[in-house]
N, C-alpha and C positions, 0 to 999 in steps of 0.2 A: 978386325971383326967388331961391329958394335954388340951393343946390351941385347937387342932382339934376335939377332942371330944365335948370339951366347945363348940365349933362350933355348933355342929354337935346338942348339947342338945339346942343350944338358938338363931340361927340363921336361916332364912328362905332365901335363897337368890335368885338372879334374874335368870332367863330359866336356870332353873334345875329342872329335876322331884326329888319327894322328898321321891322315893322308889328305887331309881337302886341302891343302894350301891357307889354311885359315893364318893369317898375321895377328899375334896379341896386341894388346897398345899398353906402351910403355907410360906407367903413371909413375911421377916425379915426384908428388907432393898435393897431398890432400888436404882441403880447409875447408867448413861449415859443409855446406849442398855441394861441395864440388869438387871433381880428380881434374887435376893439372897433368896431362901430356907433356912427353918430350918433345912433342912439333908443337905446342905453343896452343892446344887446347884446353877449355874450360868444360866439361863436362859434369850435367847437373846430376846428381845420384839419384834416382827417384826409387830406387830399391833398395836403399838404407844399405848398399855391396851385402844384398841378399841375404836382409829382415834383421842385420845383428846389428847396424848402427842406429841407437836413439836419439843422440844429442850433434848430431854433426861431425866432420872428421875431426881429427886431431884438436877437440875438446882441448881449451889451457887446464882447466879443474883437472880432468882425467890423467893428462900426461903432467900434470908435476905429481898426483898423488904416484903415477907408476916411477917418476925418477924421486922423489923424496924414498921410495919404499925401497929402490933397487941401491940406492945407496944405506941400508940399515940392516935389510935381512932379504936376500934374493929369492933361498931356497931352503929348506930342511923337509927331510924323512916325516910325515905326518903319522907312523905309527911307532908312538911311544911321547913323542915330544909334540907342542903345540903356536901357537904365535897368537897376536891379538888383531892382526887381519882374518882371519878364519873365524875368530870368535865373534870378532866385530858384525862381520858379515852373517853371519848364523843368525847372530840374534834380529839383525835391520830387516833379512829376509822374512823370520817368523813373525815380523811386527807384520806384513802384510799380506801374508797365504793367510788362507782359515784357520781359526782358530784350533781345529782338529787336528794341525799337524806338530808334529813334538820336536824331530830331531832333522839336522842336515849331513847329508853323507855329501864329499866332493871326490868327483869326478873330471875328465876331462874336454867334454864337448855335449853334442845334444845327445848324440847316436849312445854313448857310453852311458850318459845319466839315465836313460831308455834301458840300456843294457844291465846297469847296475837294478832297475828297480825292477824286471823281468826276473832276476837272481833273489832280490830280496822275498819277492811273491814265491818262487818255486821254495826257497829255502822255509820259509814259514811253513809251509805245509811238513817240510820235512821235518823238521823240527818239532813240527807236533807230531809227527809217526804217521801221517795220513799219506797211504799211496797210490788212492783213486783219484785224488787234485792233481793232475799233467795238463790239462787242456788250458789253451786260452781264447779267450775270444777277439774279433779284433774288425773292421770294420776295411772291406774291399776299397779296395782304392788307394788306401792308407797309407803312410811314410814316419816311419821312426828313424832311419840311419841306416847306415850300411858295413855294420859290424852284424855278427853272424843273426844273433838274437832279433837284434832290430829289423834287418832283412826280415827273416822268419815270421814276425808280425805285420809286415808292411805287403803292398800290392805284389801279386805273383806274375811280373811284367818283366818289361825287356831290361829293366834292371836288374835286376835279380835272377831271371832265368837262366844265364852259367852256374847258380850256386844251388838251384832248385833241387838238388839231389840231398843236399847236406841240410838241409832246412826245416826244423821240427814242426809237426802239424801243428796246423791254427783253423778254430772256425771262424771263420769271416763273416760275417754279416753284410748282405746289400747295400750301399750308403744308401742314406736315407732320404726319398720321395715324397715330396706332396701325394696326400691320400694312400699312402701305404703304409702309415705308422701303424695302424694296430696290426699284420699281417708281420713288422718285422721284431713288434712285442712278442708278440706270440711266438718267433720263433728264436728270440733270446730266453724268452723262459722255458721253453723246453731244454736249452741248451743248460741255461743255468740248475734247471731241476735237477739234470742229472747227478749232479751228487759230485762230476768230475772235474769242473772250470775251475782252476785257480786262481786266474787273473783277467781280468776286460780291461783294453787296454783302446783308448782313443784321444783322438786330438778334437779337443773341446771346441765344438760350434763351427767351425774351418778346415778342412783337409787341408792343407797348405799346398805341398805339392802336386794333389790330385787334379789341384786346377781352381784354388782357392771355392772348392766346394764347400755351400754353409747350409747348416741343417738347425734346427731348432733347440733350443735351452729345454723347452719344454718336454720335447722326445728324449734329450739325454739324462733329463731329471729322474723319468718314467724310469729309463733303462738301468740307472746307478741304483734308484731304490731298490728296484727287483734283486741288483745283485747283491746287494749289500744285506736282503733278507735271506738270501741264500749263501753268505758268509762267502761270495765273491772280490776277493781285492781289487780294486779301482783303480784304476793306474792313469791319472791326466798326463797328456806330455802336449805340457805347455812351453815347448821349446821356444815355439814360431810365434804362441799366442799371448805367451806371458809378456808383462812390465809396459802393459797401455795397449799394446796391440790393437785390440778388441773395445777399444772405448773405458774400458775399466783396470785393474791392476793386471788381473788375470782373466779368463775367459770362463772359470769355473765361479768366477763370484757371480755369473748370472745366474747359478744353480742355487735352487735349495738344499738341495743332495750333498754335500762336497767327498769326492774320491779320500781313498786313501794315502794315497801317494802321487806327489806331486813331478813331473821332471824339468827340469829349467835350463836354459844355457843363450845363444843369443846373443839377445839384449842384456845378461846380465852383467854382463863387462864393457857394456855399452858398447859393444863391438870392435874393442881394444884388441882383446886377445880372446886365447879358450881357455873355458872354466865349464864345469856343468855343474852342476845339481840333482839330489833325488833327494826329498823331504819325504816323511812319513809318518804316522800316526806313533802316540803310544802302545796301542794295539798291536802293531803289524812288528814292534820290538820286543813282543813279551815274549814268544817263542827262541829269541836268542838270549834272553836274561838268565844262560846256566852254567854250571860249573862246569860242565862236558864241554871240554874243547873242540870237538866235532860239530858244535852248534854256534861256534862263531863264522860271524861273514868274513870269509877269508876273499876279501877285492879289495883292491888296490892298484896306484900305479904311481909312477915313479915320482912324478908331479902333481899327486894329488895336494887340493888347497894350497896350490902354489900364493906365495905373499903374491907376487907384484900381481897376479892376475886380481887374489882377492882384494886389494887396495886399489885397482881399479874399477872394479865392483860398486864399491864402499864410495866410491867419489858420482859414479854414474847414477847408482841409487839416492844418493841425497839430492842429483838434478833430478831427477825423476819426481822426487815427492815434493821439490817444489810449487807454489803455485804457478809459476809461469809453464814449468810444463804442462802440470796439468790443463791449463786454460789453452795451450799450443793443441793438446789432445782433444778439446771438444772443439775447437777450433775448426784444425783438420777433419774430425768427425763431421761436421757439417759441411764441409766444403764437398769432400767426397759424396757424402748425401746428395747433396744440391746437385751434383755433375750426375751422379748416376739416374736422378729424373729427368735430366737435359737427355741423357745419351740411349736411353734406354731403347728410346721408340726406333732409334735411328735403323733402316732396311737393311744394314751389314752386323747389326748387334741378333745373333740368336738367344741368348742371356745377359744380365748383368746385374750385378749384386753388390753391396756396401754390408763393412759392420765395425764400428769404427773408425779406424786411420787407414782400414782393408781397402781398396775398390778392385773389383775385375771385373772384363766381361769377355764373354764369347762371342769369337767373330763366329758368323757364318761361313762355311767353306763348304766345298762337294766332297769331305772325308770328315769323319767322326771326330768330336773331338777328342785330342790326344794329347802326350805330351810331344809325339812324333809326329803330331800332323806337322805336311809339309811347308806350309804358309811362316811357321816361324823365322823360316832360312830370309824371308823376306822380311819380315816385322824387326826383329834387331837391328840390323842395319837401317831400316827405315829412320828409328829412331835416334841411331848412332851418329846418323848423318848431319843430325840435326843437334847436338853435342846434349842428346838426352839417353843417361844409362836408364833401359826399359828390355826386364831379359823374358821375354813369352813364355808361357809354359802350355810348346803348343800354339794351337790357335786361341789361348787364353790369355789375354792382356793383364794387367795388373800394377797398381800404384799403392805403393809404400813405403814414404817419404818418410826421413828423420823428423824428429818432433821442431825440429828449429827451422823449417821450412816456410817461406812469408807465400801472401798470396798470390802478389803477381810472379811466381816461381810454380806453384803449381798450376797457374793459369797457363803459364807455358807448356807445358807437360799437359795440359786437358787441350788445348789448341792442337798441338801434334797428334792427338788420339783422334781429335777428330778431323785433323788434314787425312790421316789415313786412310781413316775410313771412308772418308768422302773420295781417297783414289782408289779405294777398290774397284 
């Protein structure tokens, strides 16, 4: 019996149904833009294996800092004892969130830094004796993870809907439209007036999963002030969008506004392993500063601030704040730019949109756009064929190459996008 069969007999894996005959592909060994196959292909990554890889694969900086660390200190219990990867990382991180935010709590992925900072927000209110703060707000369409909380704030769709019974109300706001901004102010301040929102919680400028849906700095400026005069907690989850993303470090430095709490995971391991994040103000920790034990954050998990993850962190962050990446990120930024005036006009494009190292567009189909429109079953493979990873979401296309990407590499990847569509 080979490797993929062995798969196939002992492995369950993530949004795949488990009747199509679908075959995985066996990857051997990963380097810069590309997975190496068992049959002898080169496959170029153009979705950075799904937004967490920034520096290319198997980075030499990243994997000697994870084997220097796993040879020194693996693992330890984070509550009560501490290490100088966690520390190190704490402080590199607050060198580049706003200046607003004080403390970092570690967690284990994106879903859970979400989860943790939805606990922090409900705990604060409790903690100040207030029992009209339950509600949150949160924005249709949307995707935090898919642990209970995260669900609960995220789209009430075919993901979620077996768990829709179990799932705490959320007001949802309409994403946001050209020409309908003040009608969807208007009806976040009603909401926020009421005296009962504890928490607004969205993915800054980008839906990621929604179908890399992008709305205005300026609208979410509006909306953070309102809540922030009505003593609403801010919740970014810059999961997707944080560490260049978006042209900048984070996607809330295009705001004047800044949230109060930050969530991160990703990129921040440069897409080694899992670590999350949930940064937040000093503010949002004065409510647990008590001798009542009842008013500590009792979260945690086995592996929180695991070393080797944070010592990969620590290696990928110092690439990051180099100049070369940086120049790699406005780089990219323009190239994207540049492709998406080329492609815009094109008869099979109904949308398409740039922000950053972001691009997506929407094909035109005879079905709504979805993440289950059925044209995808065709667009992967399209791509695959052509030994270019491109995963649709939907009839939503989308490029988001690692920062170390050259250009006749993404030219290949914008050539295939547009062989495609010229075979519609």
């Amino acid at each position: 019996m080979n490797w993929l069969e062995r798969d196939s007999e002992s492995i369950w894996h993530p949004f795949t149904q488990l009747v199509n005959g679908f075959e995985h592909i066996m990857v051997e060994k990963a380097e810069g833009m590309y997975l190496h196959t068992s049959d002898g292909r080169k496959i170029m990554d153009a979705i950075s294996s799904w937004w967490v890889n920034l520096h290319g694969h198997s980075h030499p900086k990243i994997a000697e800092a994870v084997a220097k660390q796993a040879q020194n200190l693996e693992h330890v219990i984070f509550a009560g004892f501490t290490h100088q990867p966690a520390i190190e990382l704490a402080e590199k991180l607050l060198s580049i969130l706003p200046e607003n935010q004080s403390k970092i709590f570690y967690s284990d992925n994106g879903s859970t830094a979400n989860e943790v900072a939805l606990k922090i927000a409900f705990q604060y209110w409790y903690n100040k004796g207030n029992e009209e703060r339950k509600k949150v707000i949160a924005f249709e369409g949307a995707y935090h993870g898919d642990t209970f909380g995260a669900m609960s704030v995220g789209d009430r769709g075919p993901f979620s809907a077996p768990f829709s019974p179990f799932l705490f109300e959320v007001e949802f706001l309409p994403m946001p439209t050209q020409g309908k901004d003040d009608e969807l102010i208007q009806q976040f301040y009603q909401l926020v007036d009421s005296g009962q929102v504890a928490a607004f919680i969205f993915e800054p400028l980008v839906l990621g999963s929604a179908g890399m849906k992008m709305y205005s700095a300026e609208l979410l400026d509006k909306l953070i002030n309102i809540a922030q005069e009505h003593d609403v907690i801010c919740i970014a989850d810059e999961v997707f969008t944080g560490f260049g993303r978006t042209g900048k470090y984070f996607a809330s430095d295009y705001l004047g506004n800044k949230p109060d709490i930050f969530c991160l995971s990703k990129g921040l391991t440069g897409g080694t392993m899992a670590l999350g994040v949930t940064s937040c103000t000093a503010k949002i920790m004065d409510p647990y500063k008590s001798t009542d034990i009842m008013k500590t954050f009792f979260h945690g998990h086995s592996f929180t601030a695991n070393p080797i993850a944070c010592a990969a962190s620590i290696a990928s962050f110092d690439l990051l704040t180099e100049d070369y990446t940086r120049n790699q990120i406005l780089k990219i930024s323009q190239w994207q730019s540049d492709f998406n005036a080329q492609i815009s006009k094109h008869p099979k494009v109904l949308n398409s949109r740039v922000l950053g190292t972001i691009f997506a567009l929407e094909l035109k189909t005879d079905s709504d756009t979805s993440y289950v429109n059925e044209v995808r079953h065709k667009l992967y493979p399209f791509f695959l064929e052509r030994d270019i990873l491109l995963r649709p979401l939907g009839n939503v296309i989308y490029i988001l190459p690692p920062y170390i990407i050259k250009k006749e590499e993404i030219d290949m990847v914008y050539e295939a996008v547009e062989e495609m569509l010229d075979s519609l």
